[in-house]
C-alpha positions as CSV (number, residue, x, y, z in Angstrom):
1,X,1.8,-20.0,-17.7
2,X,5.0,-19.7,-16.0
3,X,5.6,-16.0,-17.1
4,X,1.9,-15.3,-16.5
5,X,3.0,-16.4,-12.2
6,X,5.8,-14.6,-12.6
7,X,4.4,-11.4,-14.0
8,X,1.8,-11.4,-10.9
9,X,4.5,-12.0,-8.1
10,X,6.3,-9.2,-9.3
11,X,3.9,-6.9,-9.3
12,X,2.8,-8.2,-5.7
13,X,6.0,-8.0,-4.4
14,X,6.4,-4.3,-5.9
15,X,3.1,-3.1,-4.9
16,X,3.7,-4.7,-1.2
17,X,6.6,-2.6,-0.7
18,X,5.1,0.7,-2.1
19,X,2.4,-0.1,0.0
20,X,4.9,-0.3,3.1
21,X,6.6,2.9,1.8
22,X,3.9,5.1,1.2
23,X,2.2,4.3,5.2
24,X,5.7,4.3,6.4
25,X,6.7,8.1,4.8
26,X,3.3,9.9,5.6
27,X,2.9,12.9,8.1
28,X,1.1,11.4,11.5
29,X,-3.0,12.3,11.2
30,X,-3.1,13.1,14.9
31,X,-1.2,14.7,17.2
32,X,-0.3,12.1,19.5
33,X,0.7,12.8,23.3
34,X,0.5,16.4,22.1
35,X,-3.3,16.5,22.9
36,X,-2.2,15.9,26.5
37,X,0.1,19.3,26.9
38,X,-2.5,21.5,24.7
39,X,0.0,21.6,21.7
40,X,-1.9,19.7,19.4
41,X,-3.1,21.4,16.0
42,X,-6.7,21.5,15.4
43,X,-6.8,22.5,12.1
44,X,-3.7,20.7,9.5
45,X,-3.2,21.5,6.3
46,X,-2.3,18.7,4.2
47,X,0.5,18.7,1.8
48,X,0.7,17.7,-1.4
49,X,2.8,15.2,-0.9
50,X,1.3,13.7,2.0
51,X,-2.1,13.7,-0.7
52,X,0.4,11.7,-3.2
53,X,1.7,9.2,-0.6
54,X,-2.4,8.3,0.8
55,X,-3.3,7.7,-3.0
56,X,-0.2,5.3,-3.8
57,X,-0.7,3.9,-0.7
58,X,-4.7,3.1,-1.7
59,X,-4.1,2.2,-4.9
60,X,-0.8,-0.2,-4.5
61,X,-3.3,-1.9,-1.7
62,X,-5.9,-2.5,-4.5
63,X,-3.9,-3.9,-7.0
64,X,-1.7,-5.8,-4.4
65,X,-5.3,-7.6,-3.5
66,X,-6.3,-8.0,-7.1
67,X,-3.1,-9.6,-7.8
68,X,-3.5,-11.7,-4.5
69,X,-6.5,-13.0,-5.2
70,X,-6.1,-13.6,-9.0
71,X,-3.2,-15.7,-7.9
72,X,-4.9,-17.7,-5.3
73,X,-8.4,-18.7,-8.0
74,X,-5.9,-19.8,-10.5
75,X,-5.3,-23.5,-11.4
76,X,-2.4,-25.2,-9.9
77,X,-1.4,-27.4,-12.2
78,X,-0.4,-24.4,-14.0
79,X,2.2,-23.6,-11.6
80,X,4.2,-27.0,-12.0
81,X,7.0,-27.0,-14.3
């Protein structure tokens, strides 16, 4: 049972930080103090990769509250050694 705690905080920890990367690395959806001056783009295309980093970004979320919760319902006497 040891491995099976072990197996799930890695993948939370790894799906944390590509969570963090993938927000962190992303075009800005609005324009900011742009607006303000009239420089602000009404119509963005998105890139590809900005499409890529919104998916991992979903995704690694998901599982990193899957694995979050699984480890939470889980017995505890199973985590002693």
């Amino acid at each position: 049972m040891v491995l099976f705690r072990n197996i799930f905080m890695i993948v939370s920890l790894l799906t944390g930080i590509m969570m963090v990367f993938g927000y962190l690395i992303q075009s800005p959806k609005a324009s900011g103090l742009g607006s303000i001056s009239g420089q602000a783009q009404k119509f963005k295309v998105r890139k590809h990769r900005d499409i890529f980093l919104e998916k991992l970004t979903m995704w690694s979320a998901i599982i990193f509250g899957v694995t979050a919760f699984i480890l939470s319902i889980a017995n505890p006497d199973m985590w002693k050694m």
